[in-house]
C-alpha positions as CSV (number, residue, x, y, z in Angstrom):
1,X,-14.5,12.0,-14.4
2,X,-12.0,9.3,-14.1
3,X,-11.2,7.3,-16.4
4,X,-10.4,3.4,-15.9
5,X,-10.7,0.5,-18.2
6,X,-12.1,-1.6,-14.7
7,X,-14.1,-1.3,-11.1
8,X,-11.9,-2.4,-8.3
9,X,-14.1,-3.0,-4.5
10,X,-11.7,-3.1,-1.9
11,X,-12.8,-3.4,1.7
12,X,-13.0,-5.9,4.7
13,X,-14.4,-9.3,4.9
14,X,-18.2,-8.6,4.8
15,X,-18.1,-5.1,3.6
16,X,-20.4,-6.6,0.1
17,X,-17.9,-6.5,-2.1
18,X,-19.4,-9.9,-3.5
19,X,-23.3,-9.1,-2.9
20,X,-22.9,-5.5,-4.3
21,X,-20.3,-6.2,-6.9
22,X,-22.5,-8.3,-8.8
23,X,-25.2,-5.7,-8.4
24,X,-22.6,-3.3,-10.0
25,X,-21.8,-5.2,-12.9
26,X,-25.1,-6.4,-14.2
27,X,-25.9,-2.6,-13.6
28,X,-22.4,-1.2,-15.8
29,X,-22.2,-4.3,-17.8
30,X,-19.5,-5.7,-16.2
31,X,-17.6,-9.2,-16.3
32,X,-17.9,-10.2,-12.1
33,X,-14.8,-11.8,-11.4
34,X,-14.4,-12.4,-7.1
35,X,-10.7,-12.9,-7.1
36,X,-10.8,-15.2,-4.0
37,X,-12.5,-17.9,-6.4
38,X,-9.9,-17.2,-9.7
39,X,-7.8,-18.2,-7.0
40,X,-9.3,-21.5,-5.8
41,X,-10.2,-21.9,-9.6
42,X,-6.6,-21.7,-10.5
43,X,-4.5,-24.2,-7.8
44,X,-7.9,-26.5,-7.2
45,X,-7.7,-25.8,-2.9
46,X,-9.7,-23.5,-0.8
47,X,-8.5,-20.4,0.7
48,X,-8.7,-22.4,4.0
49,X,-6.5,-25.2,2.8
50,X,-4.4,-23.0,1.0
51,X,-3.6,-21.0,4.2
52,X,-2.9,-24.2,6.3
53,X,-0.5,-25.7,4.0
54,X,1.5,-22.2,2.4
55,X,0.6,-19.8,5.0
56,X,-0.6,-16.4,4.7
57,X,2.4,-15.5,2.9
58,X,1.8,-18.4,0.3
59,X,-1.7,-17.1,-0.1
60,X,-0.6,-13.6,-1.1
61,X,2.0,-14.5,-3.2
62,X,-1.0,-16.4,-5.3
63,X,-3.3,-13.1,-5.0
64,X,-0.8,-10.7,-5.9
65,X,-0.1,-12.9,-9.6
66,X,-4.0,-13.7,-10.0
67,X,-4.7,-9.7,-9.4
68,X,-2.6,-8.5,-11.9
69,X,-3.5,-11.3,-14.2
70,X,-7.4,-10.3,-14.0
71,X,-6.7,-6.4,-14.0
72,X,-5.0,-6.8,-17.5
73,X,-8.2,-6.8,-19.1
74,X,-11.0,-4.6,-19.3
75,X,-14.2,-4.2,-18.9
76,X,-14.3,-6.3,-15.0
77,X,-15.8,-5.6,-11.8
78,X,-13.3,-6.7,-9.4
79,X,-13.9,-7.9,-6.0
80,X,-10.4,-8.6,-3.9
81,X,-9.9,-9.9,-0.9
82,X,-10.0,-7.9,2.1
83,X,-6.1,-8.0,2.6
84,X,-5.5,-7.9,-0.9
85,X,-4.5,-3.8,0.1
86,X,-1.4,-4.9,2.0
87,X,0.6,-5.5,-1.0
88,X,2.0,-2.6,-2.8
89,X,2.3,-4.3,-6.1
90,X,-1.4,-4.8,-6.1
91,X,-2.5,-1.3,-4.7
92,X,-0.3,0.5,-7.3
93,X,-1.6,-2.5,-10.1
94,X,-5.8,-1.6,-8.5
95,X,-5.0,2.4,-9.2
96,X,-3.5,2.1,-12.6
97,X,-5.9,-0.7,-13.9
98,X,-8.8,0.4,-12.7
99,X,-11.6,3.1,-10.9
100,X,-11.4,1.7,-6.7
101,X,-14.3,1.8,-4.8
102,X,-13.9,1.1,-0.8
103,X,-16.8,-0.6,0.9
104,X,-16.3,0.4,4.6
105,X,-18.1,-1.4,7.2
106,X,-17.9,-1.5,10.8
107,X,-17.0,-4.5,13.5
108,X,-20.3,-4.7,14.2
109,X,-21.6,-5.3,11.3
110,X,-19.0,-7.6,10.3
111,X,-19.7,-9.9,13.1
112,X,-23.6,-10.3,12.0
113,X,-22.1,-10.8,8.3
114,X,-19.4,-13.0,8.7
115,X,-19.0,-14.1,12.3
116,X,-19.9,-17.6,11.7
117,X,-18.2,-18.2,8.8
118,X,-16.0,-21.1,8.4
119,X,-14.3,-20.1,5.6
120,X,-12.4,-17.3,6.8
121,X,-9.1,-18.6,8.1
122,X,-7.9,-15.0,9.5
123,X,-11.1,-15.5,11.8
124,X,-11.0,-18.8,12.7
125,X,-9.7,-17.4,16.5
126,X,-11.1,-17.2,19.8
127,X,-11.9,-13.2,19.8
128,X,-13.2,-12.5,16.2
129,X,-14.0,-9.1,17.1
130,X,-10.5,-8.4,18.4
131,X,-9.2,-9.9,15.2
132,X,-11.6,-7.6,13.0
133,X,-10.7,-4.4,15.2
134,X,-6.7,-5.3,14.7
135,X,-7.7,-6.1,10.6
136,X,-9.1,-2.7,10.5
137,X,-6.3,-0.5,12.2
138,X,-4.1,-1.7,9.8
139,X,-5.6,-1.9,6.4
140,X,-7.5,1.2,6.8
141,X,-5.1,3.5,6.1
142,X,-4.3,1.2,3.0
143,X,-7.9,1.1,1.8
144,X,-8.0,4.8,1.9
145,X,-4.7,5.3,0.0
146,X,-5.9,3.3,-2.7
147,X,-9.7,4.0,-3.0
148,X,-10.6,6.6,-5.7
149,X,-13.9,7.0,-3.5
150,X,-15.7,5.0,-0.2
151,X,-19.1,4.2,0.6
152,X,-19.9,2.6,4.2
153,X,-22.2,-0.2,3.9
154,X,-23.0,-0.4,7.5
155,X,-26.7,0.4,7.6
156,X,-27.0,0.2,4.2
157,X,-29.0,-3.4,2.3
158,X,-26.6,-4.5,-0.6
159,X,-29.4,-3.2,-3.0
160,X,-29.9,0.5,-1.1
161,X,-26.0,0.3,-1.1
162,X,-25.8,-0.5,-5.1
163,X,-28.5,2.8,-5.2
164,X,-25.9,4.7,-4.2
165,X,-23.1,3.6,-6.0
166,X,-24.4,4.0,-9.2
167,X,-24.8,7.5,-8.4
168,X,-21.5,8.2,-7.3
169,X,-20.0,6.3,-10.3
170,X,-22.2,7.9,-12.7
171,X,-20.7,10.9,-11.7
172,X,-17.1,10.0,-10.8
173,X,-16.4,7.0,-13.3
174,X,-15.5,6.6,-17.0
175,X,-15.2,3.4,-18.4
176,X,-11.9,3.6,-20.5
177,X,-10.6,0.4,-22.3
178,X,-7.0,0.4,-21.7
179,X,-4.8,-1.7,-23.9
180,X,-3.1,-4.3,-22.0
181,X,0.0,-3.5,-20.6
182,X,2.1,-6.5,-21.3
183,X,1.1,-6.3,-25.1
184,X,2.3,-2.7,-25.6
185,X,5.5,-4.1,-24.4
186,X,6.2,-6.6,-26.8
């Protein structure tokens, strides 16, 4: 078992972090709390506008501070953004804060997901499939460093994909409640 006061999905766009994670949390009893919207919630912009007018950069600076304000808590299922992984502060913040579960998918099935979406400014680009095959060489290695266990969700329907989780967590996961870490500093 191992122990962690929060579930953390990482994974690419279209992987089900969202469709799943809510699954998972009605299912553990879980607060659902997509990371992307605390984000829009918090500056009053879409991710869209957010990247045309600070950039990628800008954008994870925001993610990083909203992250590590949501994994202070406990008792969250919490579903990042797919490059939320390319930060170090947030893959060390994900491991301490909480049990990380990868949702793998392919570029395949990412294309039938999320190929038409408007909403995703790292695909808003001639060759989306390029794009997603170029995404995936280099978070990879990233979701696998930081993933505590990884489920592909390529053939799988969000609720077969739920099935299985719950099994695996059931087996792998404690839920701890972990005093916050700014208040044992003060």
């Amino acid at each position: 078992m191992n122990p962690a006061p929060n579930l953390v999905l990482i994974g690419p766009m279209g992987a089900g972090k969202t469709s799943i994670g809510k699954r998972l949390a009605e299912r553990f009893g879980l607060r659902f709390i997509d990371v992307d919207h605390e984000i829009v919630g918090r500056c009053g912009a879409s991710v869209p506008a957010i990247f045309a007018h600070e950039g990628e950069a800008g954008f994870r600076k925001r993610e990083r501070e909203v992250l590590a304000a949501i994994l202070a808590g406990n008792g969250q299922l919490v579903s990042t953004g797919g490059g939320a992984v390319l930060d170090e502060e947030n893959r060390a913040c994900m491991r301490e804060r909480g049990f990380v579960v990868w949702l793998k998918v392919g570029v395949e099935a990412q294309l039938k997901r999320v190929g038409h979406d408007k909403n995703r400014p790292l695909l808003n680009v001639a060759d989306r499939a390029q794009t997603l095959r170029e995404l995936a060489a280099r978070r990879e290695p990233l979701y696998a460093h930081a993933a505590d266990i990884c489920l592909d969700t390529d053939a799988l329907s969000p609720h077969e994909a739920t099935i299985a989780l719950v099994q695996q967590l059931a087996r792998q996961w404690q839920r701890s409640d972990l005093p916050n870490p700014e208040s044992a500093t003060q």
